[in-house]
C-alpha positions in Angstrom: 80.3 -6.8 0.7 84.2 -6.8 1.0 85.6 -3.9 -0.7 87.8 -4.1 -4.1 91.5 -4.0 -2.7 92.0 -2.3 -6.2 90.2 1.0 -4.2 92.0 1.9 -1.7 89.1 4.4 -0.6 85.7 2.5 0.2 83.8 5.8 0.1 85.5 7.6 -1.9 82.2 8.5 -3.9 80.1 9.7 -0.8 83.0 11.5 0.1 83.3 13.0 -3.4 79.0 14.0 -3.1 79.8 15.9 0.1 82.5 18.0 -1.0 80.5 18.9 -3.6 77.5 20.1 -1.8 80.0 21.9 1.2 81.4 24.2 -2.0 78.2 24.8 -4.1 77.5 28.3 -4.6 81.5 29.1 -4.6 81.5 30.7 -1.2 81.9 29.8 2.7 78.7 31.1 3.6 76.3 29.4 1.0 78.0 26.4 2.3 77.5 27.0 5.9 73.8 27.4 4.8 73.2 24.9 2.9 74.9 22.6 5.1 72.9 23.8 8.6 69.3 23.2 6.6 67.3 21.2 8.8 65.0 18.5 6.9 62.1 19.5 9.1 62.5 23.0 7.7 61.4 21.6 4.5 58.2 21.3 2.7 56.8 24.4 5.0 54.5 27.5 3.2 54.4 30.5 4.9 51.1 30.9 6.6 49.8 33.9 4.4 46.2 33.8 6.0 42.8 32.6 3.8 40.9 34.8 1.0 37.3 35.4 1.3 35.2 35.0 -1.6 34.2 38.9 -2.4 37.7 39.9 -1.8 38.8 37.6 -4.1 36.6 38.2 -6.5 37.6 42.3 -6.1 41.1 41.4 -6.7 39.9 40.4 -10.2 37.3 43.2 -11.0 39.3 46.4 -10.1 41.8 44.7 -13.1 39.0 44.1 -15.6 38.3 46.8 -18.3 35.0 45.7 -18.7 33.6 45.9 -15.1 35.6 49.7 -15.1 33.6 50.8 -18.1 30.2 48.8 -17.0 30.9 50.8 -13.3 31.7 53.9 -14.3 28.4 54.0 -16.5 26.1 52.9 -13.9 27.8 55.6 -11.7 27.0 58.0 -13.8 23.7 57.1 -14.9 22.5 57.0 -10.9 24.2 60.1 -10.0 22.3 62.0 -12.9 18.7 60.4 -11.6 19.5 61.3 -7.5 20.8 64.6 -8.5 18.5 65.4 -11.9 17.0 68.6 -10.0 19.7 69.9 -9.3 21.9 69.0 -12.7 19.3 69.9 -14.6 19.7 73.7 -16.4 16.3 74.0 -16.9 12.4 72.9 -15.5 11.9 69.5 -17.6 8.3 70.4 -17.6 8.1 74.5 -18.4 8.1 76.1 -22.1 11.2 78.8 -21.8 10.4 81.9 -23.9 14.1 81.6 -25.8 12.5 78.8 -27.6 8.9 79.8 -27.9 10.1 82.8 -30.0 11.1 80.3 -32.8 9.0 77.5 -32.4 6.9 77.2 -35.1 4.5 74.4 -36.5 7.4 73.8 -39.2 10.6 74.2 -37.4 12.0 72.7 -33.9 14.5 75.2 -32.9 17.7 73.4 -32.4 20.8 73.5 -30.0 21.4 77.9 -29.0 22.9 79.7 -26.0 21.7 78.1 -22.9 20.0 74.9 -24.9 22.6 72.4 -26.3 20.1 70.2 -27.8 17.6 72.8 -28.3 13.8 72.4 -27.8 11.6 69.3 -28.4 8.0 69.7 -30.1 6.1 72.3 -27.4 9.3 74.3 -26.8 10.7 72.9 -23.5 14.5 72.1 -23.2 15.5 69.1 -24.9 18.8 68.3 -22.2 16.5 69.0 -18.9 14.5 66.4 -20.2 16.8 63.8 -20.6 18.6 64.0 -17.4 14.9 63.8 -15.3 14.0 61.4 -17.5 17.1 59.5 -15.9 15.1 59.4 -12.2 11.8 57.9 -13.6 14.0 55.3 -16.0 15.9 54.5 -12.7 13.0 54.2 -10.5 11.2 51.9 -13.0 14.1 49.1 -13.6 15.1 49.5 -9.6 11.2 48.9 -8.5 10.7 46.4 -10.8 13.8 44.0 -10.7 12.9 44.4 -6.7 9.6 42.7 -7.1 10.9 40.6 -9.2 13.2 38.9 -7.0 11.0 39.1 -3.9 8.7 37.1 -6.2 11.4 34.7 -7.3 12.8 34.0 -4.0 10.0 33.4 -2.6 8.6 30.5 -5.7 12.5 29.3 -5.7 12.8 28.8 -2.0 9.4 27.0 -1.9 10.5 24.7 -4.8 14.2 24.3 -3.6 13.8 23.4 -0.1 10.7 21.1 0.0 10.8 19.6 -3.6 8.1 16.7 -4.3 4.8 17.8 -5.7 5.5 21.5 -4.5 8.5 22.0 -6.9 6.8 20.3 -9.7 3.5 22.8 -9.2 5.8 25.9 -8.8 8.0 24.7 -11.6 4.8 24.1 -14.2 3.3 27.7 -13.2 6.9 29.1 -14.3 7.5 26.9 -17.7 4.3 28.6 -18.4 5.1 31.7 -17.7 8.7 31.5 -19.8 6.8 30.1 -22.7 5.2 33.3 -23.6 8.3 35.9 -24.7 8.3 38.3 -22.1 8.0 41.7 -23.9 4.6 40.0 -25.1 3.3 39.1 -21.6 4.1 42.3 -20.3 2.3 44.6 -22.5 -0.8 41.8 -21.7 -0.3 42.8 -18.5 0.0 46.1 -18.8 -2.6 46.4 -20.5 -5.1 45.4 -18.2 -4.5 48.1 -16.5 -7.6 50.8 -16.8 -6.0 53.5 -16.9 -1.6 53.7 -17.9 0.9 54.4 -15.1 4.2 53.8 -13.8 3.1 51.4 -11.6 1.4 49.4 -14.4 4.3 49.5 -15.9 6.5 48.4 -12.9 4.0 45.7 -12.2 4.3 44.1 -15.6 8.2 44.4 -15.8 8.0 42.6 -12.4 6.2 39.7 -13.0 7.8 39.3 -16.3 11.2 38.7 -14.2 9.8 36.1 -11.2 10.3 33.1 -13.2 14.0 33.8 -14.2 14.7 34.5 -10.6 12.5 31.5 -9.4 13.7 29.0 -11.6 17.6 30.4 -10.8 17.4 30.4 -6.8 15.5 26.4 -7.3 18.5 25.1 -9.4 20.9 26.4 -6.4 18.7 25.2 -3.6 18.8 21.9 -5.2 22.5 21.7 -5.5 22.6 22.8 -1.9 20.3 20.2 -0.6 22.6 17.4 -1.2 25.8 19.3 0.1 27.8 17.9 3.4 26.9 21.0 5.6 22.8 20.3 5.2 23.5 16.5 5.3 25.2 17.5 8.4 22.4 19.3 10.0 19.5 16.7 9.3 21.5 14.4 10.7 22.0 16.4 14.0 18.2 17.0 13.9 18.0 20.9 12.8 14.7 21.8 11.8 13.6 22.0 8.3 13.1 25.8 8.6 16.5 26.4 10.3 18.3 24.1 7.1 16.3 26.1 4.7 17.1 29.8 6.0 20.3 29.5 8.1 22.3 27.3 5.3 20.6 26.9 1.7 19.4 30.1 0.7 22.3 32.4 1.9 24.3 30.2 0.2 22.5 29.9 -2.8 21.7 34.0 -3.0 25.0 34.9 -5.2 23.8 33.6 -8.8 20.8 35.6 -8.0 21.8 38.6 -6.9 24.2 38.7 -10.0 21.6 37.9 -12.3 19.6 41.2 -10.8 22.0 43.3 -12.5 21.8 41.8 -15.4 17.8 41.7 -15.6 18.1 46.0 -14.3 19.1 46.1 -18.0 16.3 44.0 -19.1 14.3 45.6 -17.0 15.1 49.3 -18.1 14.7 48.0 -22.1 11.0 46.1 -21.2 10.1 49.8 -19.5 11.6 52.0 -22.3 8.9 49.6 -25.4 6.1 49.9 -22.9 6.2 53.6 -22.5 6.7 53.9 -26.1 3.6 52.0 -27.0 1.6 54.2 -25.0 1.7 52.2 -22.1 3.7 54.2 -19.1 3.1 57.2 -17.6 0.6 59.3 -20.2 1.7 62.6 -18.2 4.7 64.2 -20.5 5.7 66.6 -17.4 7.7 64.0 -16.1 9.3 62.4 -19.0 10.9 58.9 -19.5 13.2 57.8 -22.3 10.8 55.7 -23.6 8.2 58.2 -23.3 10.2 61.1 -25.1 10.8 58.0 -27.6 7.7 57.6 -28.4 6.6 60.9 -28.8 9.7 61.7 -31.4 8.1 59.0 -33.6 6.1 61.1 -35.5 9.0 63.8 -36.2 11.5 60.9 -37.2 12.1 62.0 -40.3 12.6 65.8 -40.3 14.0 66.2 -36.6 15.7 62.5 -35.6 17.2 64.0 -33.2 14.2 63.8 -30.7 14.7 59.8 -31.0 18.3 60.1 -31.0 19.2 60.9 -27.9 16.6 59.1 -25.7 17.1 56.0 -27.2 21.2 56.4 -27.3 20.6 57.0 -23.0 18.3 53.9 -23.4 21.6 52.0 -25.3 24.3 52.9 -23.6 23.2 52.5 -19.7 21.9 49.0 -20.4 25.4 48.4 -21.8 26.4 49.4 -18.5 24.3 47.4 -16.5 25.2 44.2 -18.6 28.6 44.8 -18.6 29.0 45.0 -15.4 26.7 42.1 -14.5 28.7 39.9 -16.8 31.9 40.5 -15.2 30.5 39.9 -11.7 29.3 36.6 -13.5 32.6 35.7 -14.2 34.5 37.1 -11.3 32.0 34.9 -8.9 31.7 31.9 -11.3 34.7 29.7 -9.8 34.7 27.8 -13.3 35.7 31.1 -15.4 37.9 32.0 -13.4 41.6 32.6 -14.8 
């Protein structure tokens, strides 16, 4: 194209673009900058190294409200229950002699010098109750949600990993099992024991929680199974037993283990109605909430007290646990993440 002889300057408007961009920024060295970029400088991140799951998932927890107030009771609660000997003002199972001298079939002496909460029914210290209490409430939700999710694992992995009629048998044992509520199917279990204990009571808690865990760890086996990794590994002939413990379940453990600390709640609540039906532990020298529940429910109405504060411990540290289950929930869940 032969230029216009009305122009006597060809390029005058490249020429007019590069001025421009030599005196952007109104000063000699922003020019020399810009002008000595390198196009293979661009489109580079810096390399700021990858972030593992956990650590990720901290990042978002430590800023939560929730998970603070969920971990701070939780803290608590377990501190009280390893150290309840030793926190404890008083022997949870002795009648002190400052209360014996106004107990009376008619009056419950309430909070005095060296009782804040004063005395339950046979004149032992109401406080020192509550904070033992705290070990046997501990040990039963701990034990329980244990062998509960030994149990689950174990019907989930069998159902996950080899499917066919082996996942449909497991699978029909469990619908069965979550069509009866639970509470229900753990006092009939409970009470089959011949004579009440904690461990009748842990057993029944347990086996109430299998099929929640089972049913759980077989829906994430089953999303595994078709993943690239296990694809990967059949196709380079790894045994079935390698594929099922190296690469599906450790991968599919997270939902479960986050759904233990929500069930520990469950777990604590199921415990806390069984001992109060007279189904726990019928020895009162080592209390549980539930147990100190249930004996209150006969002095309800003149001294509700005696409920009051076992069930408000029963309340408030399965809020704990369930807030601070939820929030792992949602730290770990990649869809609820913000």
């Amino acid at each position: 194209m032969t230029p216009s002889p009305m122009d006597p300057r060809p390029n005058a408007k490249k020429d007019r673009i590069d001025s421009l961009a030599q005196t952007a920024g109104g000063s000699g060295a922003t020019a020399t900058a810009v002008k000595d970029v390198h196009v293979g400088a661009a489109g580079k991140v810096k390399d700021t190294g990858g972030v593992s799951l956990i650590a990720s998932a901290w990042s978002r927890l430590r800023r939560n409200p929730v998970f603070l107030i969920g971990a701070a009771i939780t803290v608590v609660f377990v501190l009280l229950a390893l150290f309840a000997p030793l926190i404890a003002p008083h022997d949870a199972s002795k009648r002190l002699p400052q209360l014996l001298e106004n107990l009376t079939p008619g009056n419950i002496p309430g909070p005095m010098s060296g009782s804040p909460l004063g005395s339950d029914e046979f004149g032992r210290d109401l406080l020192s109750r509550l904070i033992v209490g705290a070990r046997q409430t501990l040990i039963v939700g701990v034990f329980a949600t244990l062998f509960g999710l030994t149990g689950g694992i174990a019907l989930g992995t069998l159902a996950g990993a080899f499917g066919g009629w082996v996942d449909s048998l497991v699978m029909r044992v469990v619908d069965v099992m979550l069509s009866v509520p639970s509470l229900l199917l753990a006092v009939s279990i409970a009470a089959l024991a011949p004579k009440p204990s904690q461990w009748t009571v842990i057993i029944a808690i347990a086996t109430v929680q299998v099929p929640i865990f089972a049913r759980l760890l077989r829906g994430s086996m089953l999303a595994q199974r078709g993943s690239d990794h296990v694809l990967a590994a059949r196709a380079l002939g790894v045994k079935q037993s390698s594929i099922v413990f190296r690469h599906m379940l450790p991968n599919s453990l997270g939902p479960v283990i986050v759904q233990s600390t929500l069930v520990l709640a469950t777990s604590i609540i199921d415990a806390a109605a069984l001992s109060f039906l007279g189904l726990g532990n019928p020895d009162d020298r080592q209390p549980e909430w539930g147990q100190m529940l249930g004996a209150a429910q006969g002095l309800i109405q003149d001294y509700p007290h005696l409920a009051f504060y076992p069930a408000a411990c029963i309340i408030v540290v399965a809020l704990g646990f369930t807030l601070m289950g939820e929030s792992l929930r949602e730290a770990l869940d990649p869809k609820s993440r913000r």
